[in-house]
N, C-alpha and C positions, 0 to 999 in steps of 0.2 A: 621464512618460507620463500623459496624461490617463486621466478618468476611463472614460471609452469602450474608449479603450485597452485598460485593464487590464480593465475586467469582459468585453472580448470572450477577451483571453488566457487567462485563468482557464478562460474558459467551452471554447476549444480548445484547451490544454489534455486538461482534463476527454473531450474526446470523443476526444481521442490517446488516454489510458489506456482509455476504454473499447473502444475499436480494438486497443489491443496486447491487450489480455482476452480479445477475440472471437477474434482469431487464434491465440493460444493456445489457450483451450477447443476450435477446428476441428481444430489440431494434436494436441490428445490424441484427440478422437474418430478422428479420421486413424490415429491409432498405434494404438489401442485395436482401430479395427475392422478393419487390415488384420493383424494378429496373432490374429484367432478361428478358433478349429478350423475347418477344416469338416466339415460334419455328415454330408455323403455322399451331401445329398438335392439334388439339381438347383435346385430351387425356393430353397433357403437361398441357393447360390451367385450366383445372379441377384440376389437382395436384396442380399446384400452389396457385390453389384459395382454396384450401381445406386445403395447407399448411400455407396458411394466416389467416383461420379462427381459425387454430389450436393456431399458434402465438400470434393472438389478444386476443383469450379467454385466455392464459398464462398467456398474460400480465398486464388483465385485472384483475384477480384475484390474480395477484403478489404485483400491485399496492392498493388492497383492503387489502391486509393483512398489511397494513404500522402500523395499531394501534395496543399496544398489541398482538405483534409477536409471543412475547414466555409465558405463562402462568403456566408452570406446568413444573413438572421431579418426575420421579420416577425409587427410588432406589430398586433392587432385584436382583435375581438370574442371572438376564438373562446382568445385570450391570446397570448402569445409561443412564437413555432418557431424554432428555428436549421434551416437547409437548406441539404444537404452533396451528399456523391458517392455514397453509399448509406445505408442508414437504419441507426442505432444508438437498441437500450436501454439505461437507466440497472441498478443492482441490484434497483429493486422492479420494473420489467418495462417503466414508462414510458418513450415517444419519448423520446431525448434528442438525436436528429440524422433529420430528415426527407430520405428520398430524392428528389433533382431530379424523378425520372419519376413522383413518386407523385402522387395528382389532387388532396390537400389542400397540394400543393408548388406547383399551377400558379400562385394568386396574385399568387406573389413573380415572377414574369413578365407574367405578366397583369393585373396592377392596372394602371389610369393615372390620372392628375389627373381625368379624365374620370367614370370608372369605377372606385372604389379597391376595389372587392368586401370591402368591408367591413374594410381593410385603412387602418391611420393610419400605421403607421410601416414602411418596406420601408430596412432595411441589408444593406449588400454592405459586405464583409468582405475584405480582401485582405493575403493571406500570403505572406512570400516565406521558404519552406523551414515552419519550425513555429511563424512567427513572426506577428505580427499586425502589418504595420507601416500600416494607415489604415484607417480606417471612412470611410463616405458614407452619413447619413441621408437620404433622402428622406421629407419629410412629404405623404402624399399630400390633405391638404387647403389644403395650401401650394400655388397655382399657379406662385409665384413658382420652384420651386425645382424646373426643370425638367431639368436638366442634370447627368450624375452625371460627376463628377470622374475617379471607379473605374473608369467609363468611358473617359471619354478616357485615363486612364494604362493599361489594356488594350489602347489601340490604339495608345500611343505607343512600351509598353516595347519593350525591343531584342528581335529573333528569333535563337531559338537553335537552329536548324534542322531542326525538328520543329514542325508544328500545333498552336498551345497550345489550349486550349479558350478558351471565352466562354459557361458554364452562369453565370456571376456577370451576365453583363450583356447577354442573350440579347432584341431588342427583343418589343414586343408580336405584330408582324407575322409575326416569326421565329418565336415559341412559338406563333403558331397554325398555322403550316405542318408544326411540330416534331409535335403534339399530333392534326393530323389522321388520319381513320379510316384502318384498316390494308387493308380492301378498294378502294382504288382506286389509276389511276394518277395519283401526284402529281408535278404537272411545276412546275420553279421557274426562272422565266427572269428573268437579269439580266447587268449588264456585270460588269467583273472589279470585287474588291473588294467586292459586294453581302452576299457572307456566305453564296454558296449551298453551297458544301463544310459549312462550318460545320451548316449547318441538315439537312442530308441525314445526316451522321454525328452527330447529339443524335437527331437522326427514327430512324435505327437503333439507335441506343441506349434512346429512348423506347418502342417498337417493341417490345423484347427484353424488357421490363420489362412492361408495359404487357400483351402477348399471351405471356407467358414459356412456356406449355404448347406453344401452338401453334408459337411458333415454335425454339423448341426440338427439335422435334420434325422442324421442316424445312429450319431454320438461313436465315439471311442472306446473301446474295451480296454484297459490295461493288466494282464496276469502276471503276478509276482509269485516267488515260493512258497512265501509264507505272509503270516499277519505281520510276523518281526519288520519284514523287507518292505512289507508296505505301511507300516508305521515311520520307516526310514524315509522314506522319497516320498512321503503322505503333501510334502511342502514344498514341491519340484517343478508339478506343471501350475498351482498356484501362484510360483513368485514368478512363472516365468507369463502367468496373463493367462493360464486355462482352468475353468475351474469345473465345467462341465464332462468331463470322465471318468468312467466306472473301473475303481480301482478293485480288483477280485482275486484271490488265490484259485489251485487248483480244488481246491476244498471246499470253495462257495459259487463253485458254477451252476449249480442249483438253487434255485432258488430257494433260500427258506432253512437251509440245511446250510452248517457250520464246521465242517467236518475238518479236524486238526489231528488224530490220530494216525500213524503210519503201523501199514499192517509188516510182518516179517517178511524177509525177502520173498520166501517162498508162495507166497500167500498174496503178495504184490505182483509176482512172475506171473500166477493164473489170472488174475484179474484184470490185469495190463494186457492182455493176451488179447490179438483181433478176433481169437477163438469164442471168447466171449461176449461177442455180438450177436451168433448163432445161438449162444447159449439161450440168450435171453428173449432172443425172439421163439424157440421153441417154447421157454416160458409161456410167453403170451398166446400161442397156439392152444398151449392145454387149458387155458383157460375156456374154450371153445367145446363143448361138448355134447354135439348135436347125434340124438340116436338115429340108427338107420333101420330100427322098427315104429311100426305104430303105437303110437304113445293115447292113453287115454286121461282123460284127465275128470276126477270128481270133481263138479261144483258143488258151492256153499249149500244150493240148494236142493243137493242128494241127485240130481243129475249129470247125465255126463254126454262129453265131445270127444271129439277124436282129431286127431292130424295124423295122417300117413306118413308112413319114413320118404318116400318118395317126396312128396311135398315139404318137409322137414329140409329135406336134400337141396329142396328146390330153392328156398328161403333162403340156404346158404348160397347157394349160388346166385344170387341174387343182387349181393355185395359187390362193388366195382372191388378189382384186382388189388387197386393200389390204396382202396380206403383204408384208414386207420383202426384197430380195434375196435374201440368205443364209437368209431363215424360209420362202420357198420352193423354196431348194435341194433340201433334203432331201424333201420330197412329189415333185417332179421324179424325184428320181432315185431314191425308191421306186416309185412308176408305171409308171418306167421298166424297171427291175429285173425287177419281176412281168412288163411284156409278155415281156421276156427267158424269165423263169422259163417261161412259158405255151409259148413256140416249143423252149424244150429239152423239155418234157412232151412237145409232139407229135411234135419229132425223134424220141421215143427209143417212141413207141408210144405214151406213157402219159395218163392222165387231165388232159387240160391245166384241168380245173376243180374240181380236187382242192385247196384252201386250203392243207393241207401239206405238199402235193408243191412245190407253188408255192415255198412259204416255205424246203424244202430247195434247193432248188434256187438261190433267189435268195442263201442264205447260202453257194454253192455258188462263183454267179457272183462275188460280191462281192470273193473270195479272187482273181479272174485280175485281175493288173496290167494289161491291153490292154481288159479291161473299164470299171476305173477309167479308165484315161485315159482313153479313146470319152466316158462321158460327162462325166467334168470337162471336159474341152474344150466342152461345151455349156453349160455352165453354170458358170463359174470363178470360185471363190472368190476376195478379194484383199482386203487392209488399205484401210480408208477413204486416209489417207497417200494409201500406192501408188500408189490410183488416180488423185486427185490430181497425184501427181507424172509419173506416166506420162501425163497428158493433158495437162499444159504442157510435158511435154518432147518430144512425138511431135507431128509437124507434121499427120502425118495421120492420128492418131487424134482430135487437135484439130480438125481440120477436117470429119471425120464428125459430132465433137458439135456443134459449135457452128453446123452447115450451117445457112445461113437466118436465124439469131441473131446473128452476131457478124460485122463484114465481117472484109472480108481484112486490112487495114490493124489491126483491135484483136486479130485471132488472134495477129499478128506480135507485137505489141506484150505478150503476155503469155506469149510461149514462153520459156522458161528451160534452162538445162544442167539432168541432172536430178541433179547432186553439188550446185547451190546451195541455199544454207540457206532454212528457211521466214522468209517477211516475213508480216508481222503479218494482209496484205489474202489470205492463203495459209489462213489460220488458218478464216473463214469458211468457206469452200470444201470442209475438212477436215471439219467439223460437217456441214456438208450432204449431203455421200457418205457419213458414219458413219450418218447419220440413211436415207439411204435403203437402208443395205447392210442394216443389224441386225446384231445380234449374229454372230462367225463364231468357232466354235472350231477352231483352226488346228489342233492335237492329232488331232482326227478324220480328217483330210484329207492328215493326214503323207503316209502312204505313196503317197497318188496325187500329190501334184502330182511327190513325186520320181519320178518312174516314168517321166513322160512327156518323151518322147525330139524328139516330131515339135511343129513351131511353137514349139520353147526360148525362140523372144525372148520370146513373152507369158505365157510360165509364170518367169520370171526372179523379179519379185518375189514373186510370191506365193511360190516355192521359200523365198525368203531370207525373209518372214516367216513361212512354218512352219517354217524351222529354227530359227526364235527363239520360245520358249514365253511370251514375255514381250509381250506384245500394248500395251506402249507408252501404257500409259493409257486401254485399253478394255476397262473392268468395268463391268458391269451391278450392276444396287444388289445383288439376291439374293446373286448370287456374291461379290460383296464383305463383306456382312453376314455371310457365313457363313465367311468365308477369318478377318473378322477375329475372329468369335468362337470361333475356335479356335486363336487365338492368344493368348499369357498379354499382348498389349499390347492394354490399349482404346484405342480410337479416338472421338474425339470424333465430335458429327454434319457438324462443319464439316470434319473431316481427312475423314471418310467421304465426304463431298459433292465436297472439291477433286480427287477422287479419278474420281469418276464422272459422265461426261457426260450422260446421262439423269435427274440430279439436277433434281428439281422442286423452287424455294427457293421458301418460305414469305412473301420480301421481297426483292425485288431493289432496290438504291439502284447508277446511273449516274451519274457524274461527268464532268464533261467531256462532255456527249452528244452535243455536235453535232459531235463529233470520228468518230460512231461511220458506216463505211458503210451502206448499206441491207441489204448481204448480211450485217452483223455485229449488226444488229437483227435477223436472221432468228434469229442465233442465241441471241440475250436469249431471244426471245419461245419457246422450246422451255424454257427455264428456269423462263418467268413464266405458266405456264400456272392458277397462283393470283392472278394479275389483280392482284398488289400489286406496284406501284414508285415510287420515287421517284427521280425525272429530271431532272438539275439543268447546265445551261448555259444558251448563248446559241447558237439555232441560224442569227442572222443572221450570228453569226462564224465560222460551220464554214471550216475549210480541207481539210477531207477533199474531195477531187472528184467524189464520189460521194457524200455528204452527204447527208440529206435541208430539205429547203427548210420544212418545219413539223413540228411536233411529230405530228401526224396521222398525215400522210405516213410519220413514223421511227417512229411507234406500227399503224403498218397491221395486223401480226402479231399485234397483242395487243390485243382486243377490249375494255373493260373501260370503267369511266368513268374521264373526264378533268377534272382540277381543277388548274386551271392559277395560280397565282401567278406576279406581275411584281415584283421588286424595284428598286428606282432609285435608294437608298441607297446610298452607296460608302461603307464604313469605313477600308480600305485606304488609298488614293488620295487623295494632296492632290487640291486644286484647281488644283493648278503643273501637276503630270502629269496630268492629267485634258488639261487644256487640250492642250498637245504631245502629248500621246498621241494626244489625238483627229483634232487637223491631221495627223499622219503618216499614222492611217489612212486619210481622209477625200484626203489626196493619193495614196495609193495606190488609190483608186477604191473604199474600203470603205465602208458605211453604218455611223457611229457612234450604240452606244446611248445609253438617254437613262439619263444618270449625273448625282444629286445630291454631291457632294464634301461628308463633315460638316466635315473640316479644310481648314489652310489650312498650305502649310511651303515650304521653301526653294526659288528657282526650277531650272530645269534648267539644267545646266552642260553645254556646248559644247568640244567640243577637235577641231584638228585635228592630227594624229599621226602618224608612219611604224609600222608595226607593229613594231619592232624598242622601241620608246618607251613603249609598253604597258604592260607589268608593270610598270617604273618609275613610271606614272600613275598607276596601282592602288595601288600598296604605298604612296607618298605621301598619296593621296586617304584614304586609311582607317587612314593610322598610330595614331588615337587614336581607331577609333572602337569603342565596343561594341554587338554584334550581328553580323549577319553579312551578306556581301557578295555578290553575282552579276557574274559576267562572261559577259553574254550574244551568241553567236557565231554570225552565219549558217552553214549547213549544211556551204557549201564548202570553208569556212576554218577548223573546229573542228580538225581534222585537226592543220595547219600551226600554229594558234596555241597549240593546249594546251600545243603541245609547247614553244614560245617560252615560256609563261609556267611551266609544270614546272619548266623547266632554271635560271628565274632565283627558283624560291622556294618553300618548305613548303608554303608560306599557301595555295595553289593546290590545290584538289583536283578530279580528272573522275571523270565514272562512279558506278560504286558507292560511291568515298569521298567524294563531291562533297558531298554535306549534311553528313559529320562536319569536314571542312576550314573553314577560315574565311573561304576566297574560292574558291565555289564558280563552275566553267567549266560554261559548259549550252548546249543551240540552246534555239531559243524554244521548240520542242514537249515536249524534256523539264521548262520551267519552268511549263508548266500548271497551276494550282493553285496554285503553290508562291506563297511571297512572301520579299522580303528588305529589310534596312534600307537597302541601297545597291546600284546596280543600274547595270552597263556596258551599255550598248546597243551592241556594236558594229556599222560599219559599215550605219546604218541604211537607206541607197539598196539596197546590196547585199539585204540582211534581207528590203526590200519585197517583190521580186520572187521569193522562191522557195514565196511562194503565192497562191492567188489574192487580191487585192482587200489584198493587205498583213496578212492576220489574223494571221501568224505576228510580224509586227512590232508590231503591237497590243500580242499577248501579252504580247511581249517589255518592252515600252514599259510598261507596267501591273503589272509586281510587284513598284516599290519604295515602301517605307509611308514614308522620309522624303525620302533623293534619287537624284535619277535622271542621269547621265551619258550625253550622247548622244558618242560619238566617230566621227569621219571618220578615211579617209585622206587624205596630201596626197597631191594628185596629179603 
């Protein structure tokens, strides 16, 4: 072992013991303070439990930094730093390991031949397990010596099917994207391979470090495309010291709801539509059904009252402009109550401007079931869901909403049975009706919706979600903060957030964004009402059909400033597959971005095959290889083939196993993000077609880092 060698080992080492020390010392404070009396006084218990939460996040991110501790040191002015995955002191109190996010770490990213900031000597470090197996100096007053090694072997070694980081070898461009302010919208466009995942989760990690109070306080949102993608990077902002952020697809921005189906294009096109925010607040209008004649009503006991449509009218009116459905229920139907109240006073003789003759009265009426129903029938409560589902499944309550907005031909085309599962372009639509119903406590309402006998169809669901007290992932922050703090489990603020839809995050980071519809930016933008995002795709390859066409456009929601970065660099991507990738898309009628390739690797290999010859292809192609493998499948045939290549071998895995297996089965959508060392294209004519402009074959075409396999059938 050289000498470099050794003095870096010594010196990691050195920063492992004082790692197992820190963790240790957290563990005794840990044990220390969750065994103290308590004193009986409110205010101690708070501290304690605030002092716990403090320790547990310590330890939690002490424990995350075990891989790859120390990565980096740089020599200059100011003397020699090593810089790791969080900061360590030595026994007298001194830095012995500098945090990535901290601003005396930026340097070691920031320095160039150009500009060394005062910096001569910049080493990256690389370890595999606790070991040191190569150093890479750069002298930054050396021009000659542009090129780091450490580098290229970070982008060559095998993938083990999870996101490794790149905080060793992060370029200059990147660490300024990483590094910028927390108050704007930051958008990062480039082709695949550019390193935009990469720079979005450091930016969230920098982010957490960087603003720890603030956002702390409001936590981070992160949106992936799928479960697959966040199964991938699930281990990204853990190793890198974050453990408090809500990882979510577009499919579980609701709460409570799982939604993983993708509806047809057409049927995505109307749903994705900003047309469909009108839709659905007409919805909620019909829900409203106040007569404008006098209504009488029997009671239980063969008596009767009256309210006037004018007074009826008046009750409505009565409702502030901007309350919510359900936040003007209840003024409605106190209004309404008291004119009741006022016409039994005068039935009976009595002072009908008496306040609490009124108030016995109305506590009087409220008791008759025929009461309650009269006016819930005017004003009906229901689950955001519900409503939803009841107005894709109803042809002609569909056609009430959408009169004017949607022709005939797109009503068709988004009506559903109402037992089918929610699809992902459902999920939207569900935010939008929770957003304009507000809050409804189903518990208050029990006894009327059971009650009522007359029009059953349109009191069906809401019966069935007041018999359920379980409102499916609709809590409001109060009620949550206060359910959880009387509970003996704390809750972090990331569990509290995934929890509640009206969660304002402090930092929203988008992945994949040109994947996102219009109506599912509507729903960021209720999120990102703190004007902080970072937005990271390429919106000229959206395959959503209802996409939006520029960043502006998909940002319309969210007012904020915009600071746009273009990446053009590919890390990822030879120049073999760069090439064929881009003729595949370019013949499906796509526009290819403009991609630099740093490498250069094996060209693409060609087969033509029966599908029965498959697995056999496979299992030979990569009998010796280490890393791991993609078989990528158009939509139609995932079905048929997984099942062909299951039955002939382990090695195969779909679905939720698909990233632990070593020849992982995917369509191109769920390989979004993802990357692998060796990658099956199947059937890429078929592939073209099942989106617009070929973007799903693009994808497909672009996440292998060494070779790429196009396979045909014969025909």
């Amino acid at each position: 072992m050289d000498r470099s060698l050794q003095e870096e080992q010594a010196y990691v080492d050195h920063c492992y013991a004082l790692l197992a020390s820190y963790i240790e010392h957290l563990d005794e404070r840990i044990n220390t303070t969750s065994h103290q009396l308590s004193t009986g006084t409110g205010q101690d218990d708070l501290e304690r439990e605030a002092m716990m939460d403090n320790l547990t996040a310590q330890i939690r991110q002490a424990r995350a930094s075990d891989t790859r501790l120390c990565f980096g040191r740089i020599d200059g002015e100011q003397g020699s730093h090593h810089i790791g995955r969080i900061g360590l002191r030595d026994s007298a109190g001194d830095p012995a390991l500098i945090d990535w996010r901290a601003p005396n770490a930026a340097p070691f990213y920031q320095a160039t031949f150009a500009n060394p900031q005062g910096i001569q000597l910049r080493r990256r470090i690389v370890l595999r397990d606790r070991t040191v197996t190569h150093v890479e100096d750069e002298i930054l007053n050396d021009p000659t010596l542009t090129e780091s090694r450490a580098a290229a072997a970070a982008l060559d070694a095998p993938r083990d099917g999870r996101m490794g980081d790149i905080i060793a070898t992060i370029a200059a461009d990147q660490d300024s994207i990483i590094r910028s302010p927390l108050n704007q919208l930051t958008v990062v466009q480039g082709g695949p391979g550019t390193g935009k995942t990469v720079v979005a989760l450091h930016r969230a990690a920098w982010l957490l470090y960087t603003f720890r109070e603030k956002l702390a306080r409001d936590g981070v949102l992160v949106v992936g495309p799928s479960p697959t993608f966040l199964h991938y990077i699930d281990q990204v902002l853990p190793s890198l010291g974050e453990t408090d952020v809500v990882l979510l697809t577009p499919g579980q921005l609701y709460p409570g709801i799982d939604a993983r189906k993708y509806d047809v294009d057409e049927v995505s096109a109307v749903k994705g539509d900003p047309r469909m925010a009108q839709v659905i607040a007409n919805a909620v209008k019909l829900r409203r059904v106040i007569p404008k004649s006098d209504v009488v009503i029997t009671l239980e006991d063969r008596s009767q009252v009256k309210i006037t449509g004018r007074q009826l009218q008046d009750a409505e009116r009565s409702v502030g402009r901007h309350q919510s459905f359900h936040g003007g229920r209840d003024p409605f139907l106190l209004r309404a109550l008291d004119y009741l109240a006022g016409f039994r006073a005068k039935q009976r003789g009595e002072d009908a401007g008496d306040a609490d003759l009124r108030k016995d009265y109305v506590s009087e009426l409220v008791e008759d079931k025929n009461v309650r129903r009269e006016l819930n029938l005017m004003w009906l409560p229901i689950k955001p869901d519900d409503l939803v589902r009841n107005l894709l499944s109803d042809p002609w309550l569909l056609g009430d909403a959408a009169d004017g907005i949607l022709s005939a031909r797109e009503q068709l085309n988004i009506l559903r049975e109402v037992t089918d599962p929610w699809t992902i372009d459902d999920i939207p639509l569900i935010d939008e009706a929770a957003e304009l119903l507000g809050p409804w406590d189903p518990e208050a309402a029990l006894a009327n919706a059971r009650e009522s006998t007359e029009r059953r169809h349109e009191l069906q669901h809401a019966a069935q979600a007041l018999d359920n007290t379980d409102m499916g992932g609709w809590i409001d922050a109060a009620g949550l903060v206060g359910r959880m703090g009387s509970s003996s489990e704390r809750r972090s603020v990331a569990e509290l957030a995934a929890l509640d839809r009206t969660w304002v995050y402090g930092h929203i980071v988008v992945d994949e964004a040109q994947e996102l519809s219009r109506m599912a930016w509507r729903v960021l933008s209720r999120r990102a009402t703190r004007k902080s995002m970072t937005i990271v795709g390429d919106v000229q390859q959206t395959s959503h059909p209802s996409g939006a066409r520029n960043w502006e456009e998909a940002l319309g929601g969210v007012k904020g400033k915009l600071d746009l970065h273009v990446l053009t660099v590919t890390y990822r991507i030879t120049q073999q597959i760069a090439d064929v990738a881009t003729a595949l898309l370019t013949a499906a009628g796509g526009d290819a971005p403009e991609l630099h390739p740093v490498r250069d690797g094996a060209a693409v290999i060609e087969h033509t095959i029966t599908p029965e010859e498959l697995a056999q292809l496979v299992l030979n192609a990569v009998v010796n290889l280490a890393g791991r493998t993609a078989v990528i499948v158009p939509d139609d045939q995932i079905e048929e083939l997984s099942q062909v290549l299951l039955n002939a071998s382990t090695e195969f895995g779909i679905g939720d196993k698909a990233l632990d297996a070593p020849i992982a089965i995917l369509t191109a959508r769920d390989t979004k993000g993802l990357e692998f060392d060796v990658v099956f294209v199947i059937d890429p004519d078929g592939m073209s077609s099942q989106t617009k402009r070929g973007a799903d074959l693009y994808v497909a075409a672009t996440r292998a880092t060494q070779v790429m396999h196009l396979v045909r059938w014969e025909r």
